[in-house]
C-alpha positions in Angstrom: 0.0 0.0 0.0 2.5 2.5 0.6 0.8 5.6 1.4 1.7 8.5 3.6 -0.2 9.9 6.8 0.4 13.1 9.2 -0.1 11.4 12.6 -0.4 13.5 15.4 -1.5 12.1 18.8 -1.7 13.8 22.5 -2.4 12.9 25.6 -5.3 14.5 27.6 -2.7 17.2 29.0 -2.0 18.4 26.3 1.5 17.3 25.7 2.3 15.7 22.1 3.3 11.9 21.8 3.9 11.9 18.4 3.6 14.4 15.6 5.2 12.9 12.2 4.6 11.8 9.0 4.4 7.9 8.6 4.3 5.4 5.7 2.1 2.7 5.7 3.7 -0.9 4.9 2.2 -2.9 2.2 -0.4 -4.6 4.6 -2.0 -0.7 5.0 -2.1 -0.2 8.9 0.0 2.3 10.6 1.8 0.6 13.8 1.9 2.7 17.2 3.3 2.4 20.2 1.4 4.4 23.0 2.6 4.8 27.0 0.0 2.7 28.8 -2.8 4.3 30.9 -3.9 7.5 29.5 -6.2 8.7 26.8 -5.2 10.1 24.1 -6.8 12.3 20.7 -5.7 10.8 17.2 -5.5 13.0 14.3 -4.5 10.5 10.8 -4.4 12.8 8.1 -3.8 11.0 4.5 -1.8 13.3 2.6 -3.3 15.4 0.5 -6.7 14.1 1.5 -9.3 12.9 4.4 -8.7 13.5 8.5 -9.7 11.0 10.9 -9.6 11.8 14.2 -10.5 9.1 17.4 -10.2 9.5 20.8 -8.1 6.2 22.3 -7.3 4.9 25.7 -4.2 2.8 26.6 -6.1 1.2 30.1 -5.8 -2.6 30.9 -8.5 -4.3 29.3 -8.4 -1.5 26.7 -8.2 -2.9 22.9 -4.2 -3.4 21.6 -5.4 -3.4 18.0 -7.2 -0.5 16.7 -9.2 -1.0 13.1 -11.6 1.2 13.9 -10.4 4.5 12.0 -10.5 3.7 8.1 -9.6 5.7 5.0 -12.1 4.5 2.7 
């Protein structure tokens, strides 16, 4: 798949956890590695195109695997 995504996530306080441009691998998801127990706001912007943006939460019992936000 190839394509490229802004990706810019922060926790609830405001401080940024990442804020980067990343390139999917040829299976299409983006792979990322959050601190555990917080919530954070997702912005994926596809270059040139759409915005998702998702609210996530790193909490035990939480989902590891996200598939939720999809460029269609």
């Amino acid at each position: 798949m190839n394509e490229s995504f802004n990706v810019y996530i922060e926790d609830m306080g405001g401080n940024v956890i990442i804020d980067d441009t990343m390139e999917t691998p040829a299976n299409g998801f983006l792979d990322l590695w959050l601190p555990r127990d917080n919530n954070y706001r997702v912005v994926i912007e596809h270059v040139g195109g759409e915005t998702l943006e998702s609210e996530l939460s790193t909490f035990e019992g939480d989902p590891t695997c996200i598939t939720t936000m999809q460029f269609m």
